[in-house]
C-alpha positions in Angstrom: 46.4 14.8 -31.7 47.9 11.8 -33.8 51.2 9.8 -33.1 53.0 8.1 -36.3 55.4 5.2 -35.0 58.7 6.1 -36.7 61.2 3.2 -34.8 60.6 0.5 -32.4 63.7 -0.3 -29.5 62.5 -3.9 -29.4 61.2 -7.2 -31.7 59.3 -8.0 -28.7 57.6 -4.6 -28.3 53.0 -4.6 -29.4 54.2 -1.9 -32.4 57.2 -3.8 -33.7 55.6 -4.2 -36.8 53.3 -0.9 -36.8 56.2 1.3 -37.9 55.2 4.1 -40.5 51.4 3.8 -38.9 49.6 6.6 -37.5 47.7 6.1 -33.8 45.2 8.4 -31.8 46.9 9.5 -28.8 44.7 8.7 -25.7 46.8 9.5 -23.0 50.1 10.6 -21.9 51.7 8.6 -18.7 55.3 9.5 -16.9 56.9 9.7 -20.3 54.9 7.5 -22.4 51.8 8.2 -24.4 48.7 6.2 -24.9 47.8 5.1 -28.6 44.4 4.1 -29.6 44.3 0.7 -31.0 40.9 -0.2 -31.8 39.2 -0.4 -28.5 42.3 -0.4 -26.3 44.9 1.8 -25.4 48.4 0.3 -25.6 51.4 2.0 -24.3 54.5 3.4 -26.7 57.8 4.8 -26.0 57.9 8.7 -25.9 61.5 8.3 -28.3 59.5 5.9 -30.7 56.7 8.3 -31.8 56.7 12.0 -33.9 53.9 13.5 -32.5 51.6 14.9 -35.7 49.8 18.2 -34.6 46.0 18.3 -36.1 
């Protein structure tokens, strides 16, 4: 399954400038999912993804 980052609730936030991009979900975490960045997982806000179904 693939997650596109469609808004970001803070400047300050890894994904700030990521929006419109399309991550591997790795995980899922009390609310939160797990995107696959390269090697690492990073977290992102459940409200700051659409989920893509594959």
């Amino acid at each position: 399954m693939k997650a596109k980052i469609i808004k970001c609730g803070n400047p300050q936030y890894w994904y700030a400038d990521k929006i419109g991009q399309v991550f591997t979900i790795y995980d899922r975490i009390q609310g939160d999912y797990r995107l696959r960045v390269g090697l690492a997982a990073k977290c992102v806000a459940d409200e700051d993804i659409e989920i893509i179904q594959e």
